[in-house]
VOBA-451206 format. One record per residue (C-alpha): residue number from 0; residue in one letter; x, y, z. Coordinates in nm, 4 decimals. Last residue first. Example, Ala and Ser with C-alpha at 12.3 -4.5 7.8 and 13.67 -1.06 7.14 Angstrom:
2
{1, 's', {1.3670, -0.1060, 0.7140}};
{0, 'a', {1.2300, -0.4500, 0.7800}};
! end
This chain:
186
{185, 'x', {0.2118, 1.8391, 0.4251}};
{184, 'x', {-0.0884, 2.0543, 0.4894}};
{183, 'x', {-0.2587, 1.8385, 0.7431}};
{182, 'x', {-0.0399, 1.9979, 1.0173}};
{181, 'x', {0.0164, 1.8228, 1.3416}};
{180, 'x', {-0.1857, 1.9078, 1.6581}};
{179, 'x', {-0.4449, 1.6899, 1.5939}};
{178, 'x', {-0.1866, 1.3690, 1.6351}};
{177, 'x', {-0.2463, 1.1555, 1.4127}};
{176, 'x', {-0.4066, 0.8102, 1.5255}};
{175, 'x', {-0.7470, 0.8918, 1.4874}};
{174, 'x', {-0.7164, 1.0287, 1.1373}};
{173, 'x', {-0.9593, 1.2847, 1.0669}};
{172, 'x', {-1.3303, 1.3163, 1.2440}};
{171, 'x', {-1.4233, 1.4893, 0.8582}};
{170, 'x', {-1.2209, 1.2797, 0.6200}};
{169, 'x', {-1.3701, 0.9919, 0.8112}};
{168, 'x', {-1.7373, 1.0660, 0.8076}};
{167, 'x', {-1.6719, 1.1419, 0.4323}};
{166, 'x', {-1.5271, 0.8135, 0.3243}};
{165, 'x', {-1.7572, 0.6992, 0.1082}};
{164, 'x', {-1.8642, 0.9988, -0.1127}};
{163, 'x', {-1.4805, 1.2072, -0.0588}};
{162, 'x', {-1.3178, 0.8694, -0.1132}};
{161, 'x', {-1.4622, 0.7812, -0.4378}};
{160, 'x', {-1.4061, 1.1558, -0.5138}};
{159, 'x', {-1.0671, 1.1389, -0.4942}};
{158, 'x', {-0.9972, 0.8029, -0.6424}};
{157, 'x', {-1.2535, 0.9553, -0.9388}};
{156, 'x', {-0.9440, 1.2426, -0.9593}};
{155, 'x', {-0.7062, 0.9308, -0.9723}};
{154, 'x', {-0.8504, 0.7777, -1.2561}};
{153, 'x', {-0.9238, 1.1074, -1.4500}};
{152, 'x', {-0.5311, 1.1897, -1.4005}};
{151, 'x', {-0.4667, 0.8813, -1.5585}};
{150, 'x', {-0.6641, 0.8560, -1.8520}};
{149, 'x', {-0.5857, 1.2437, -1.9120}};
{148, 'x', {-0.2271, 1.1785, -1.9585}};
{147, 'x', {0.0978, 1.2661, -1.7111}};
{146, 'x', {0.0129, 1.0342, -1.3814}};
{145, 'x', {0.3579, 0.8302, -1.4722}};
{144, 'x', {0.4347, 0.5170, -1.6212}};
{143, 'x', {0.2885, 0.1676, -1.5130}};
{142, 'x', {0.5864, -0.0242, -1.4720}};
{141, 'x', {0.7910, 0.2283, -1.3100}};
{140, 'x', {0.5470, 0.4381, -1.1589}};
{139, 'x', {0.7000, 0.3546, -0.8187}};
{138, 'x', {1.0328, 0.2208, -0.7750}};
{137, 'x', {0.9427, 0.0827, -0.4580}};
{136, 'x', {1.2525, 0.0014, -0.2418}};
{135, 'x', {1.1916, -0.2572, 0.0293}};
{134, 'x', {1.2501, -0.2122, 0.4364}};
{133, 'x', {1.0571, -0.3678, 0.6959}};
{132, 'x', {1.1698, -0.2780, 1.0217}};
{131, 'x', {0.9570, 0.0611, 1.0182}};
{130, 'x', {0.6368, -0.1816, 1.0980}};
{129, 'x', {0.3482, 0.0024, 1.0213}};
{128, 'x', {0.0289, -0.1349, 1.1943}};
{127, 'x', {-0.3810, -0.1162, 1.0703}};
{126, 'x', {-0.5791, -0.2397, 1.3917}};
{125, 'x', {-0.8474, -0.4114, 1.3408}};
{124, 'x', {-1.2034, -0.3427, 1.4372}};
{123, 'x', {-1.3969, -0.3818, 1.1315}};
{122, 'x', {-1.4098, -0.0267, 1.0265}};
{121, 'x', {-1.0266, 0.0060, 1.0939}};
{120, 'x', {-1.0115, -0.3197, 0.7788}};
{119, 'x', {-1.2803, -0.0661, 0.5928}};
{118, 'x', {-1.0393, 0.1848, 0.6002}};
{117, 'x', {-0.7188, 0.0241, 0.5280}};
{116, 'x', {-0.4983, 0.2843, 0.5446}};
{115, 'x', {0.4459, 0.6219, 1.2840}};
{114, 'x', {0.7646, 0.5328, 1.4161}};
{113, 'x', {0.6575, 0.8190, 1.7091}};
{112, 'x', {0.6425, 1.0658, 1.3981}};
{111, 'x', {0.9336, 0.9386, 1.1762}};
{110, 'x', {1.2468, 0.7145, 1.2130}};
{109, 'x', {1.4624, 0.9125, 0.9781}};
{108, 'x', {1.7098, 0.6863, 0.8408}};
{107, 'x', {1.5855, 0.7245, 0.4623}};
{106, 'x', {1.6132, 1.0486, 0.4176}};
{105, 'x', {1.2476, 1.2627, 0.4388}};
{104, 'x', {1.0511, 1.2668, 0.0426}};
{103, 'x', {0.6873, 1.1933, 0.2343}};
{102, 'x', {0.7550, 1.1402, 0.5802}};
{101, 'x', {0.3776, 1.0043, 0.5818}};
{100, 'x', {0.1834, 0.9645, 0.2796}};
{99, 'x', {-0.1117, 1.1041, 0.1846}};
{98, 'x', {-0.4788, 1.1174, 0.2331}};
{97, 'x', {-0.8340, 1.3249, 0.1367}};
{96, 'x', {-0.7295, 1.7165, 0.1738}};
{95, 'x', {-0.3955, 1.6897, 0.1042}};
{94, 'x', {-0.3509, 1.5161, 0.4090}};
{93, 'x', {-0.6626, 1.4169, 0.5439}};
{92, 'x', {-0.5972, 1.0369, 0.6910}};
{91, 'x', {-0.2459, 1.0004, 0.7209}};
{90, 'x', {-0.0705, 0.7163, 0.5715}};
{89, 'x', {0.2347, 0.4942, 0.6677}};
{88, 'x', {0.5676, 0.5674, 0.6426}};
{87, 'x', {0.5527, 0.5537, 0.2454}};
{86, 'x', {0.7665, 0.6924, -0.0056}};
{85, 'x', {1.0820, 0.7919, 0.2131}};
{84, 'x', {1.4052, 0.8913, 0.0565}};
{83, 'x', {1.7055, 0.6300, 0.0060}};
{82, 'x', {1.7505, 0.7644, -0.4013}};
{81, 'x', {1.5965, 0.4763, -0.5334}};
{80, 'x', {1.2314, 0.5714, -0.3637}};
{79, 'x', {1.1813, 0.4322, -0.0402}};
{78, 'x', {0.8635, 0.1989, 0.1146}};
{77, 'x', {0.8509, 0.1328, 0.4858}};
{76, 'x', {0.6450, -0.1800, 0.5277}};
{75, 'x', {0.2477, -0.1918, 0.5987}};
{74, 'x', {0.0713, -0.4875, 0.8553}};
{73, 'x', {-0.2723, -0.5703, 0.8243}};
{72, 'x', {-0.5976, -0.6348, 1.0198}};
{71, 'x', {-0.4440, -0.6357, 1.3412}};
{70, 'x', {-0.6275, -0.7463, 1.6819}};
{69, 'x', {-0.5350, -1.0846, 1.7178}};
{68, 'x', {-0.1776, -1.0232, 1.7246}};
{67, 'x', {-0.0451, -1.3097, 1.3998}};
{66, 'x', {-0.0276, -1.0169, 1.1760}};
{65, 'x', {0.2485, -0.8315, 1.4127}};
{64, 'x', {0.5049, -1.0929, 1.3654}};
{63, 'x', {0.3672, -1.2079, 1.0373}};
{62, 'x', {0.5482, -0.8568, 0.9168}};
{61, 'x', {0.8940, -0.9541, 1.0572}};
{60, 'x', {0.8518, -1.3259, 0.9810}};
{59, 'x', {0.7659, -1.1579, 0.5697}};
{58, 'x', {1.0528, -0.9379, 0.5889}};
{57, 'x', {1.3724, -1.1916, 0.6790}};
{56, 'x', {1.5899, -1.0572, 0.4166}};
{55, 'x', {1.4977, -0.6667, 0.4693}};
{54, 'x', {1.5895, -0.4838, 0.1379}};
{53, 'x', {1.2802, -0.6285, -0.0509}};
{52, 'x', {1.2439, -0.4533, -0.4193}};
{51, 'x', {0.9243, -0.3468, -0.5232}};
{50, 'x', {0.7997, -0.2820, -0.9002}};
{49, 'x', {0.5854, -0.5622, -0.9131}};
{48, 'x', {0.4142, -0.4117, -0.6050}};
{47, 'x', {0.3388, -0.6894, -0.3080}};
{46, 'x', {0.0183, -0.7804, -0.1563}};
{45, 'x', {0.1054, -1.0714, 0.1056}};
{44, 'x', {-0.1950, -1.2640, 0.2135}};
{43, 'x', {-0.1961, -1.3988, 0.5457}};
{42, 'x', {-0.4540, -1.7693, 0.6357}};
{41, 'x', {-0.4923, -1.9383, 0.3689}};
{40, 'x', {-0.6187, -1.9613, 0.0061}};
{39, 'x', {-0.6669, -1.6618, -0.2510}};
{38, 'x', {-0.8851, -1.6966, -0.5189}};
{37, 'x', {-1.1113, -1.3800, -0.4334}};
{36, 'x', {-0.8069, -1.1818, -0.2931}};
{35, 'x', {-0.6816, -1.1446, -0.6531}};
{34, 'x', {-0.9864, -0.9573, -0.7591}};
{33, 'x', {-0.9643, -0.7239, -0.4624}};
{32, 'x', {-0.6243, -0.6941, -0.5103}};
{31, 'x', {-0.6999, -0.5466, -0.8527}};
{30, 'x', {-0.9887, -0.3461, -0.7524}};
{29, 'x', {-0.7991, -0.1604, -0.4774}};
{28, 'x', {-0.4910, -0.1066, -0.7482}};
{27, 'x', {-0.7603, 0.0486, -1.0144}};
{26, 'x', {-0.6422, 0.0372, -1.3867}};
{25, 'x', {-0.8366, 0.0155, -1.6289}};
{24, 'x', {-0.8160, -0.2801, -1.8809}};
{23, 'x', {-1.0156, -0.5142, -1.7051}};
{22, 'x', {-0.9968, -0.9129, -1.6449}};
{21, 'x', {-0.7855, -0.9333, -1.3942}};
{20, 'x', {-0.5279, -1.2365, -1.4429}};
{19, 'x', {-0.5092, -1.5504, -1.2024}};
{18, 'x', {-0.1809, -1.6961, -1.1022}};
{17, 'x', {-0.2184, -2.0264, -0.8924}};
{16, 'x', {0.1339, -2.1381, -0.7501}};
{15, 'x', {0.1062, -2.5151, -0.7774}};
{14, 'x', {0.4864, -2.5601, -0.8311}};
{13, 'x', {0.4431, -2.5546, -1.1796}};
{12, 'x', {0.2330, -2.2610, -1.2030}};
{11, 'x', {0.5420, -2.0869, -1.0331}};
{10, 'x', {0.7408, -2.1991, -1.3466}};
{9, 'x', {0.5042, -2.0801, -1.5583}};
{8, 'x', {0.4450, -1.7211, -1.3761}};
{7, 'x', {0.8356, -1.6488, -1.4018}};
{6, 'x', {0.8190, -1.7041, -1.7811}};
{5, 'x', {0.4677, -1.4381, -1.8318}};
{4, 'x', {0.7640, -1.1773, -1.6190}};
{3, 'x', {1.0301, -1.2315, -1.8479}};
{2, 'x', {0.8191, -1.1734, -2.1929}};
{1, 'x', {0.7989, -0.8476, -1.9671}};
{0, 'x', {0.4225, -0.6925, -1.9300}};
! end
């Protein structure tokens, strides 16, 4: 982490921002937030990338918007890579055999399938919304490198099977809200 970073968590300390550290070296973005969400007080939580960069000014009315319905569990934002192509448009359930992103590498103006993760939040009931008005660059892998070394890729290969074991009933009904008709192979 940045010297700049440690200095930006002092001064919001001071304003009786509570910053909590995770005590394990591996990497695991579920756990993480997990972890976080533990000390967390009120009502919303935002979970937001330190490698993000809001485009829309007035995101977090847009995204309380839909997280003050009843019915919805969370709210997701259009992510793009630096070079205005989509990252995240939402997720499919069984793409790639498990999950992926929607509009994967389309421009950025494409408004996707009918503006089309969060299982155990669908589990409960909620509803699970994207809201294509909220726009933020995500320069992802940035801070934490790529998936090149064999820590990584035997991270994200236990991701895979994590979901596989507990997710199975899903991977095998598929993602309500995609359309059947729609290919799972990209």
């Amino acid at each position: 982490c940045e010297e700049k970073t440690f200095n930006t968590y002092k001064k919001l300390e001071q304003k009786g921002v509570t910053i909590v550290t995770y005590p394990h070296k591996t990497f695991n973005y579920s756990a993480i937030n997990n972890y976080g969400v533990k000390f967390a007080h009120g009502k919303y939580l935002l979970l937001l990338n330190n490698d993000i960069e809001v485009i829309t000014p007035d995101f977090i009315e847009k995204m309380l918007g839909n997280c003050q319905r009843k019915e919805v569990g969370i709210v997701g934002a259009k992510l793009y890579y630096p070079d205005n192509t989509i990252q995240h448009a939402g997720v499919i359930i069984g793409i790639g055999g498990v999950a992926g992103h929607a509009f994967l590498g389309l421009p950025r103006f494409k408004s996707g399938y009918f503006h089309n993760f969060c299982l155990r939040i669908r589990e409960k009931g909620y509803l699970i919304v994207f809201n294509p008005h909220v726009e933020m660059y995500h320069y992802e892998s940035k801070s934490r490198g790529t998936e090149d070394n064999p820590e990584k890729v035997k991270r994200f290969n236990s991701e895979i099977d994590y979901m596989k074991t507990h997710w199975s009933h899903i991977l095998k009904s598929g993602d309500p809200s995609y359309n059947p008709n729609l290919t799972l192979s990209s």
